[in-house]
C-alpha positions as CSV (number, residue, x, y, z in Angstrom):
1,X,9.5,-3.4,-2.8
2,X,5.9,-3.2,-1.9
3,X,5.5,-2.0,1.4
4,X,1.8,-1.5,3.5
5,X,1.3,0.6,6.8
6,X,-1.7,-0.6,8.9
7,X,-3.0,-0.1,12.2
8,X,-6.2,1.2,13.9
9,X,-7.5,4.6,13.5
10,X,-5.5,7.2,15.2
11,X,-2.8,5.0,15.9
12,X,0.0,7.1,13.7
13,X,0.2,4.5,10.6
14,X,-0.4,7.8,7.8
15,X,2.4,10.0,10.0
16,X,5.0,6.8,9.8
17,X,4.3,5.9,6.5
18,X,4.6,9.7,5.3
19,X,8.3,9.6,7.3
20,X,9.1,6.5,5.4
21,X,8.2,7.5,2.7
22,X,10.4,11.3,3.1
23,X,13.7,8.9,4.6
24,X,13.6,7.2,1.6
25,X,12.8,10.6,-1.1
26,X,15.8,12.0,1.0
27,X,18.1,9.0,-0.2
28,X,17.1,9.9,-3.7
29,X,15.1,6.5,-4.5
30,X,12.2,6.3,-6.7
31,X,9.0,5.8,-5.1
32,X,5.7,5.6,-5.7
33,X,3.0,6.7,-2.7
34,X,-0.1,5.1,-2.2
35,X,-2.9,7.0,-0.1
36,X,-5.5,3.5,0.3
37,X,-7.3,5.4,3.8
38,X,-10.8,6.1,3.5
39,X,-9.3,9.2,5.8
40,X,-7.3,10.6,2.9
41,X,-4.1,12.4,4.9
42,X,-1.1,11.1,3.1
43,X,-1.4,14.6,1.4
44,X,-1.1,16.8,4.2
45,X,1.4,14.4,5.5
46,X,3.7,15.0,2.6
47,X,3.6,18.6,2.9
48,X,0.4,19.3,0.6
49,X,-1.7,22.0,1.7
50,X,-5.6,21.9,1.7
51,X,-6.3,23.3,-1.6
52,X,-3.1,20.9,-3.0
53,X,-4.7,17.5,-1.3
54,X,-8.1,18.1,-2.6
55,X,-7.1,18.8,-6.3
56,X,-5.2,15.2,-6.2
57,X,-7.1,13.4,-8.8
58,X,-8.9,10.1,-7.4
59,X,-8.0,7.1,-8.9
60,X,-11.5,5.3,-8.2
61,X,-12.6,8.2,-10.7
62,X,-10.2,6.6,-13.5
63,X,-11.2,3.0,-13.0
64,X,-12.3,2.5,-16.5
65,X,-9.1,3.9,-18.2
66,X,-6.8,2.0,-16.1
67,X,-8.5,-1.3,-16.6
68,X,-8.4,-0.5,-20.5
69,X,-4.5,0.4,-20.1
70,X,-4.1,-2.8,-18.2
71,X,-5.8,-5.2,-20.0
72,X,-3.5,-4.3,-23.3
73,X,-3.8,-6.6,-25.8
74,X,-4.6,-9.8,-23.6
75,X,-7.5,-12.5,-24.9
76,X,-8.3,-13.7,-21.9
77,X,-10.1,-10.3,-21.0
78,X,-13.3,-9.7,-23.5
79,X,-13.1,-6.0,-22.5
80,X,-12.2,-3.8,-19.9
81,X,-16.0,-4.2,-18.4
82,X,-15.6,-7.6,-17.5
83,X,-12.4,-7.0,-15.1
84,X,-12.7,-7.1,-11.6
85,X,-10.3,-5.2,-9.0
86,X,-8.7,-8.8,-8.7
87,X,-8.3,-9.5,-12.1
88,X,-4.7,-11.2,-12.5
89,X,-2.2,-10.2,-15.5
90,X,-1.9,-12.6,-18.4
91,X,0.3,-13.0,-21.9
92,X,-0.5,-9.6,-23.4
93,X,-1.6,-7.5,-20.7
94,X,0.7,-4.4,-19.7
95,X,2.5,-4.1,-16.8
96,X,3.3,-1.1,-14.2
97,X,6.8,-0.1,-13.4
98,X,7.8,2.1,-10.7
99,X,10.1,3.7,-13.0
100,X,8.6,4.8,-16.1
101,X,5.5,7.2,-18.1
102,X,2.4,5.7,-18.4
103,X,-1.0,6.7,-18.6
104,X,-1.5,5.0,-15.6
105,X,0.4,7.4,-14.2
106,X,-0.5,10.6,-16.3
107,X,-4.1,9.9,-15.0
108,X,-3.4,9.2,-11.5
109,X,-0.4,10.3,-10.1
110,X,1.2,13.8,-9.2
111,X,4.7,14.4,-8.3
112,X,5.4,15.7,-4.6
113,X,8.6,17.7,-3.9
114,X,10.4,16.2,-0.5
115,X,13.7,17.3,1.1
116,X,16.5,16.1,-1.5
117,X,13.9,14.2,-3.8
118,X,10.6,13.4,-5.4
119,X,7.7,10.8,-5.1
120,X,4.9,9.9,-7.1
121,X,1.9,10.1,-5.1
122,X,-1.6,8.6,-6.2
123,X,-4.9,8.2,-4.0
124,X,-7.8,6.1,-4.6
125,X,-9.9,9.5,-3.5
126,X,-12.2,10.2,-0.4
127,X,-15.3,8.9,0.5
128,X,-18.2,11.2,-0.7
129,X,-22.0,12.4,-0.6
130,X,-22.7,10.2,-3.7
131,X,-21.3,7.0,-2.2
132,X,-23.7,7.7,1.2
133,X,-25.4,4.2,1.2
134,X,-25.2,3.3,-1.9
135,X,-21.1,1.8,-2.1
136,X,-18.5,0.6,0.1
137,X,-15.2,2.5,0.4
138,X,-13.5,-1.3,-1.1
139,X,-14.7,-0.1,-4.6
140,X,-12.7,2.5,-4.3
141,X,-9.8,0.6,-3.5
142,X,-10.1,-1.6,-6.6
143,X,-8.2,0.4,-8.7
144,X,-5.2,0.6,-5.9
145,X,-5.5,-3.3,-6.1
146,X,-5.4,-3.7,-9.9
147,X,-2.8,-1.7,-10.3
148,X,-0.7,-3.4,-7.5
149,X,-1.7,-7.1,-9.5
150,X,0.2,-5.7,-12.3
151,X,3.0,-4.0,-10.9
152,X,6.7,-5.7,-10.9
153,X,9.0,-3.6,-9.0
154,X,12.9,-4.6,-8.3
155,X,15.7,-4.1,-5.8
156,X,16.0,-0.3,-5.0
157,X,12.3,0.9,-6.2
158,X,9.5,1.3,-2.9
159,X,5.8,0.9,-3.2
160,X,4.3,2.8,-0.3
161,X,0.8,2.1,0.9
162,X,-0.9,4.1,3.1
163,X,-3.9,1.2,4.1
164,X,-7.4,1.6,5.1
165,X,-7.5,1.2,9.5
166,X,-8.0,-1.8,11.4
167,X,-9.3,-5.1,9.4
168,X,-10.7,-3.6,6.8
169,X,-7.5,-4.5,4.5
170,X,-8.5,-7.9,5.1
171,X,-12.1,-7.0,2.7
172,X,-10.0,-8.1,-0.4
173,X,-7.0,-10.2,-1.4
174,X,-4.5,-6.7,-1.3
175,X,-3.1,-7.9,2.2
176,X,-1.0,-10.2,0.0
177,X,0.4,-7.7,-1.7
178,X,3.1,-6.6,0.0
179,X,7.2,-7.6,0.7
180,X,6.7,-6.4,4.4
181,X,3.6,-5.1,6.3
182,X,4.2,-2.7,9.1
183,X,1.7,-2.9,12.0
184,X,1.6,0.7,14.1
185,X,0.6,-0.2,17.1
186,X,0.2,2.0,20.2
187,X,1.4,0.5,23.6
188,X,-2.2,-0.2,24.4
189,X,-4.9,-3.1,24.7
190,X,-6.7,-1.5,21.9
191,X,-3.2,-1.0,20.1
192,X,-2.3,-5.4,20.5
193,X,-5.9,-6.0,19.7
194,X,-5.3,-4.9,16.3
195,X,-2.3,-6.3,15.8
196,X,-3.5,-9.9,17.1
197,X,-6.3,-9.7,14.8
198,X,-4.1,-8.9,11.8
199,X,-1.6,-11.6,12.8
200,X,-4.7,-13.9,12.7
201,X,-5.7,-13.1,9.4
202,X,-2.6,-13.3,8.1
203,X,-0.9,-16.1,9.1
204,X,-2.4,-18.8,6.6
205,X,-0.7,-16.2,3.7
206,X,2.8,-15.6,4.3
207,X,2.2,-12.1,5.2
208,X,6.0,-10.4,6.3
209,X,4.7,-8.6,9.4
210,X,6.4,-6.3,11.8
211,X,5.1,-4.0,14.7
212,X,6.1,-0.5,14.6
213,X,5.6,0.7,18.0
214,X,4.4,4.7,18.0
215,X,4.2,6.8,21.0
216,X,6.4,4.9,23.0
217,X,7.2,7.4,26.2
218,X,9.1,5.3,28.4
219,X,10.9,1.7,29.3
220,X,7.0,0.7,30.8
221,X,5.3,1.4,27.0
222,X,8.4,-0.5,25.8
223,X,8.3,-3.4,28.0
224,X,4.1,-4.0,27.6
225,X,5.1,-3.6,23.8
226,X,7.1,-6.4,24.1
227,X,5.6,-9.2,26.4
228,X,2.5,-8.6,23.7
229,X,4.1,-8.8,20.5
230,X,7.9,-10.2,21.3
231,X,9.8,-10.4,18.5
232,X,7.1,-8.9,16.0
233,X,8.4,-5.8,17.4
234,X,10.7,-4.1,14.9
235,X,11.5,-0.4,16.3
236,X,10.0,2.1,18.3
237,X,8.7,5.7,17.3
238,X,8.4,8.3,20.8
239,X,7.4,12.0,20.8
240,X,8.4,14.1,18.1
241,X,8.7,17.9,18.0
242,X,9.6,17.4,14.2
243,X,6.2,15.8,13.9
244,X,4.6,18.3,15.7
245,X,5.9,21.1,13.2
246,X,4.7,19.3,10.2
247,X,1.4,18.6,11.7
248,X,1.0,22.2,12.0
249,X,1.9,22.8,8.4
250,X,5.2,24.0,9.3
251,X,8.1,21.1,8.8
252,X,12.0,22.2,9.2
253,X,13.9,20.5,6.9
254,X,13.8,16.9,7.1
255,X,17.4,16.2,8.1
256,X,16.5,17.7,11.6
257,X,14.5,15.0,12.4
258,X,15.5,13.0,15.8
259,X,18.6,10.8,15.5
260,X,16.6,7.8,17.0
261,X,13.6,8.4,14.9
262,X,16.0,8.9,12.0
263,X,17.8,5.5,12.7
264,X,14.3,3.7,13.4
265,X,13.2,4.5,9.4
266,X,16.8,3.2,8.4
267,X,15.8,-0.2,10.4
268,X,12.3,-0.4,9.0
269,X,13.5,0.0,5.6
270,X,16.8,-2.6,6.0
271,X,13.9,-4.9,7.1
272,X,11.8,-4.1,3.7
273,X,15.4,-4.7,1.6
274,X,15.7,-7.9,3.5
275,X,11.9,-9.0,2.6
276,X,12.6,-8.3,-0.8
277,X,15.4,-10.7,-1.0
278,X,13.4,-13.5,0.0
279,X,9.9,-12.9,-2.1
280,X,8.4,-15.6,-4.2
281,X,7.1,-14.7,-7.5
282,X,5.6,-17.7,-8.3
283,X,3.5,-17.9,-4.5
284,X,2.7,-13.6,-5.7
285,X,0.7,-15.1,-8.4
286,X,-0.8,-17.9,-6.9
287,X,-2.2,-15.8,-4.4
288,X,-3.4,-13.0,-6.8
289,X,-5.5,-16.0,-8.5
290,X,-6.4,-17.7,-5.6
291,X,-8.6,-14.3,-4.2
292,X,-9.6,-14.0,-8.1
293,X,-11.5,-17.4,-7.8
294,X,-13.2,-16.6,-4.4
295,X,-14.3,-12.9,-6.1
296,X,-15.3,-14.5,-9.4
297,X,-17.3,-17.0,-8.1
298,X,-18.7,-14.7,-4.9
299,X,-19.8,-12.1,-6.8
300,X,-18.1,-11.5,-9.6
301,X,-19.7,-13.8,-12.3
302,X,-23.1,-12.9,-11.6
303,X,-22.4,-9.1,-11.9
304,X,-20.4,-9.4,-14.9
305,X,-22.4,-12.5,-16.8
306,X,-19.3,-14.6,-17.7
307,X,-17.3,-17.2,-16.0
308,X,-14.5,-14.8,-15.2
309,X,-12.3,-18.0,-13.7
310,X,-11.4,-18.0,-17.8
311,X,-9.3,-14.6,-17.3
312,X,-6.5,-17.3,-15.6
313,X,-3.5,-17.5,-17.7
314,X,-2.6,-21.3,-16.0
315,X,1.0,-20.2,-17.8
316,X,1.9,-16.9,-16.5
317,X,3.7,-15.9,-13.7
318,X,4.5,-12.2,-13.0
319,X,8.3,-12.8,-11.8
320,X,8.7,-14.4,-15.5
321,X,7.3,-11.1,-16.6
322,X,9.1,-8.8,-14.4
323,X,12.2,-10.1,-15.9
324,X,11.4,-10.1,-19.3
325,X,11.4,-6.6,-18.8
326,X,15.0,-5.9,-17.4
């Protein structure tokens, strides 16, 4: 399951996804943890210390060798030059499983010890003094979206992405990418402004979307929550003194989290299990091709200097692929 936490800036999205992410490392399941922010916290989140966060190696820096890896043996892709972050999979390119080695992996991803379990986490790497006016945090996300193109995951296996704030998901075709989006919204105008303008964006696409309502104090914060977003509203997240610990660097174990909070990340994921049920393979890949034609013919043909609408394999579909593999 592939599984996206958005919301504004400071609205709590990289705390909830970092206690989804623990609930489900604590149930011994195998997941992989995506840090997508241009504010690169996930880290620190999952118990990393400065030094530990800052050594994490930046997948943006690997773009070339995961494009290569990628790309495998498939004609439709002259070389690994001429792929853009929405490059779809063909017959012969290689695929990303949540469960295996690869030098995706080796290159990208370090393994975090949590309470009772492990995750792989991987981050696309923060914005520095060399990108100042000259790129756009998106090309850093690239590689996050490639990689997501040509990853099949099943039942049981979680994809956790920590996304960029506000709209700014909505600069590439990656929205799509997901089983379930969680919205953290704060039970403020600024908080439902977000969340109508994601619902916006999203609707034309199928996008699974569920508000996670954070700092919730009080029947009041519940009640606005609700007249603004009805039945959007999955759970609700209040005040935390376990959060408060491991925002200090100082976490008790994770079992000592709040019962309610405890029981609101075994909703949110019996929601993501339920989304999973119910996803289309074939509308997966339609989509994934559908943003490749808008980038190929936007920008990406004149930057690369081919027609890069001939990458389509018209006969592949990743669910085809994904079970070939079982």
């Amino acid at each position: 399951m592939k599984i996206a936490f958005v919301g504004k800036g400071g609205s709590g999205k990289t705390t909830l996804s970092s206690l989804f992410i623990r609930h489900l490392a604590a149930a011994q399941l195998p997941v992989v943890a995506v840090d997508a922010d241009i504010n690169q916290h996930l880290g620190p989140a999952l118990g990393l210390d400065e030094h530990e966060a800052a050594a994490l190696p930046a997948m943006g820096a690997h773009l070339p060798q995961i494009k290569e890896y990628l790309r495998g043996t498939n004609p439709r892709i002259a070389d690994a030059g001429t792929m853009i972050k929405t490059t779809p999979p063909g017959r012969g390119s290689r695929l990303l499983r949540v469960v295996e080695d690869n030098p995706v992996y080796d290159l990208c991803a370090r393994t975090v010890p949590l309470d009772g379990g492990a995750v792989r986490l991987m981050v696309t790497g923060p914005f520095n003094e060399t990108d100042l006016g000259v790129s756009c945090y998106h090309s850093k996300v690239a590689a996050v979206e490639l990689c997501l193109n040509h990853l099949v995951d099943g039942p049981g296996e979680y994809v956790v992405v920590d996304m960029t704030a506000g709209s700014d998901s909505f600069a590439s075709g990656m929205f799509t990418r997901f089983d379930m989006t969680f919205l953290v919204a704060e039970p403020t105008r600024k908080g439902i402004a977000v969340y109508r303008q994601y619902k916006n964006y999203a609707q034309d696409f199928d996008v699974a979307l569920r508000v996670v309502g954070n700092k919730v104090q009080g029947a009041d914060d519940l009640a606005f929550l609700r007249d603004e977003v009805g039945d959007d509203l999955l759970v609700t997240v209040g005040h935390s003194n376990w959060v408060r610990s491991m925002e200090k660097g100082r976490p008790p174990l994770f079992a000592e989290l709040e019962e309610p909070n405890r029981v609101a990340l075994a909703e949110i994921r019996t929601a993501v299990d339920r989304a999973h049920e119910r996803r289309d393979w074939a509308r997966y890949t339609r989509q994934m091709v559908h943003f490749h034609l808008k980038n190929a013919e936007s920008w990406g043909n004149a930057r690369t200097g081919m027609d890069l609408t001939a990458q389509v394999d018209p006969e592949f579909c990743l669910g085809e692929a994904a079970a070939a593999l079982v």
